[in-house]
Phi, psi and omega in degrees: 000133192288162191277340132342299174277340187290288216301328205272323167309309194263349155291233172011320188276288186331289188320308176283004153286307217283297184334305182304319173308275193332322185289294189319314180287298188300324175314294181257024184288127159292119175294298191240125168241185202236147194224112186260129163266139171257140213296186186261137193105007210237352177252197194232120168262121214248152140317105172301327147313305159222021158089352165261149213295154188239316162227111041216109175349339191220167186224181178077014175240160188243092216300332156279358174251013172248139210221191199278357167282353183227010176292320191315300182309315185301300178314325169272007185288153189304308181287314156311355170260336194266357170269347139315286194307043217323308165284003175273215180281348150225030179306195168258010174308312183338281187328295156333305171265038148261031176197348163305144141290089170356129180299004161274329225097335176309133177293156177270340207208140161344078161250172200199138165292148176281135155222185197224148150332152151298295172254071145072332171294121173294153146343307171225071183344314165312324201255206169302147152314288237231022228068170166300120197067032186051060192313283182298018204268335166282317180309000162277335206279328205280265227298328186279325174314300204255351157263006221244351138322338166237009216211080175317140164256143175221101206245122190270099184267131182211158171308104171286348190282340179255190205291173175276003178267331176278308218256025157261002206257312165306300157334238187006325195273310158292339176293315171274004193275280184298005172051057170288124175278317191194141189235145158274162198206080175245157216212081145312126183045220181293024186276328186295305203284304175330327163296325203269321185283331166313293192326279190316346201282345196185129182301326157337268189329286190333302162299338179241028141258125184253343166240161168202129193244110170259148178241132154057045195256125171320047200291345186242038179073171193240150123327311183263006168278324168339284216294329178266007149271340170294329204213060175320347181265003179287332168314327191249029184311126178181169191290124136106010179311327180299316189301300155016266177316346192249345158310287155304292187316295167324312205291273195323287182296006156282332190254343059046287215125173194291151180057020176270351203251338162334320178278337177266351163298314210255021175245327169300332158308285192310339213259311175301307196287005171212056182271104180270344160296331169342280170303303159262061166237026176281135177291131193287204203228359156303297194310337155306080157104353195289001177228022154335135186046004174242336174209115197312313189292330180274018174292130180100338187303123195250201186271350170224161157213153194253130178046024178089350177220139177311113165252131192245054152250121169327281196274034163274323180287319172254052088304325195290301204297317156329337177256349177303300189094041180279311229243019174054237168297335165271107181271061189319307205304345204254010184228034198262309186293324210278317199282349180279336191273002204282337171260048154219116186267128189280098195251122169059023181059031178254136156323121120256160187294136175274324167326325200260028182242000192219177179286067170288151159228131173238109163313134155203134204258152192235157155111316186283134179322137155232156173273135176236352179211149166242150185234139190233134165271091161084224167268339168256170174270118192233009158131188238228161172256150153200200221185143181254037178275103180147173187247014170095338173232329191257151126291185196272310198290344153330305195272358184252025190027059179101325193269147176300155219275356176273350184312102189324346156266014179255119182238147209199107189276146142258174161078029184204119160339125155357271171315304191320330189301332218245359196239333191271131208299350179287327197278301169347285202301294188300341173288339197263344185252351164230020139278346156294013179273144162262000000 
């Protein structure tokens, strides 16, 4: 056989191997995945520069096993000494102007989201995985076990500090970049209202969900969103947090001087309070009056009260908050309607909720204080109404966006947390079960 025909043979064969590879691969590709959005504060923010993590600064700790008992140890990890040093070069002053936010709302600085590999390796080895302090990570480890045979898993990390239209705008960006046929959507917290202004942006959008599972998501604002510009340190709430704060205060003014940590207190105030998600997790003009007639001692309740009397006028409360003078340089408040209307699509000439336009199921925990009113003497803040309708952070009518809570698209823990939604092997198990439904 001439070497000419030998070549044209062996030509031929390769070619129907790589053919033969190929089908297979092409075959099995995933279409549909399952997408975990995380609530705010829940994804990991890295130095776009040099690749180390900015929230949360340490890795190898886990956020639900974690308590006031393991701060000593936190406190010696090397990158929390060098943040203590409030002025050096990585001090937290540093730390602080990388993580402020422009007065639009604009990041100030290079920041970049964690993400993790086909096999499974994070993006940025210095952070966290799975969220910050690996909030998520068994609900990623539950979902790649027991699903992850028909299902890219996916945990979608995005900047909580700006607003939800840039990073829904991003979802939308990534979904078509991976050529997803259908996407599952579970949604922590403020992970829903990110889902939800996607859901509204487009019928597009709309078509390629095919379940959206929200846990404890604030669709008609939080109560405790009020409580972190009055009180930023209510963001870190745990057993011993004050001893905690007179600890941390020594350190820094041992290594600074007298008054350093004073300065990183009042720039971390600033830092919170002009958070533009901050505001929109501000309680809707839904929320006004919302259990009126479903439960007698909350009737008449309004979202604040002022001197003993309830004001149920929307836009009486914001003016009231608005005058707090929380948002500085940022006139947030005046942009508070336009981002709640930013979930709702006018359908046949009706308002509706973009949620309630795709297959949602709303997770929501019961049993826990939630705040349903904040109460004011004059100008200060003298404490709270609360209720055990709620997860302790959402109220229930919030998280079920309105619907009574027997409704069939309401699934409802009692006795179960904020956080718990996202962790607890009952909630899981229901999540897995009603994106496998047919």
């Amino acid at each position: 056989m001439k070497k000419s025909s030998k070549l044209l043979i062996m030509v031929l064969v390769l070619s129907l191997l790589v053919a033969m590879l190929a089908i297979p691969t092409a075959c099995s590709e995933k279409k549909e995945a399952i997408i975990i959005l995380p609530g705010i504060m829940g994804s990991n923010l890295i130095d776009g520069n040099t690749g180390e993590p900015l929230w949360a600064p340490i890795k190898g700790y886990n956020m639900h096993e974690l308590g006031v008992s393991q701060i000593g140890s936190i406190l010696n990890e090397s990158s929390v000494k060098a943040l203590l040093d409030i002025r050096g070069e990585k001090g937290a002053l540093k730390w602080l102007e990388k993580m402020t936010v422009k007065p639009d709302g604009t990041s100030n600085y290079n920041i970049v989201t964690q993400s993790i590999n086909k096999r499974g390796e994070p993006t940025y080895p210095l952070s966290s995985t799975y969220g910050t302090l690996e909030y998520y990570e068994k609900m990623y480890k539950y979902f790649q076990k027991n699903l992850g045979k028909n299902y890219d898993i996916v945990l979608f990390e995005y900047d909580w500090r700006l607003d939800n239209m840039s990073a829904a705008i991003r979802l939308e960006n990534f979904i078509k970049e991976k050529g997803y046929d259908k996407v599952n959507i579970v949604a922590h917290s403020m992970g829903g209202i990110l889902a939800s202004t996607f859901i509204g942006r487009s019928e597009e959008n709309r078509a390629v969900v095919n379940k959206f599972i929200s846990l404890g998501t604030p669709y008609y604002g939080s109560l405790k969103a009020i409580r972190v510009p009055e009180n930023p340190l209510s963001l870190l709430e745990m057993d011993g947090i004050d001893s905690l704060l007179g600890t941390v205060r020594k350190m820094i003014d041992g290594i600074g001087g007298e008054g350093s940590f004073d300065e990183f207190y009042n720039g971390f105030i600033s830092f919170a309070r002009n958070l533009p998600t901050i505001y929109q997790l501000m309680p809707y003009a839904e929320m006004t009056g919302a259990y009126d007639g479903r439960e007698e001692e909350l009737s008449n309740l309004g979202i604040i009260t002022v001197d003993g009397d309830s004001i149920k006028d929307y836009n009486e409360v914001i003016a009231f908050l608005s005058e707090r003078g929380f948002c500085e340089s940022n006139n947030y408040f005046s942009k508070i309607v336009g981002w709640q209307n930013e979930q709702f699509v006018v359908v046949n000439g009706e308002r509706v909720h973009a949620s309630k336009l795709v297959d949602t199921t709303y997770f929501v925990g019961l049993g826990m204080d939630t705040e349903l009113s904040i109460n004011y003497e004059g100008d200060e803040m003298v404490g709270v109404t609360t209720s055990k309708l709620g997860d302790g952070t959402v109220p229930s009518f919030s998280a079920s966006c309105g619907l009574p809570l027997d409704n069939e698209r309401v699934v409802s823990f009692d006795n179960t947390g904020h956080g718990d939604l996202a962790y607890l092997d009952n909630c899981l198990e229901k999540i897995a079960e009603v994106i496998t439904k047919q």
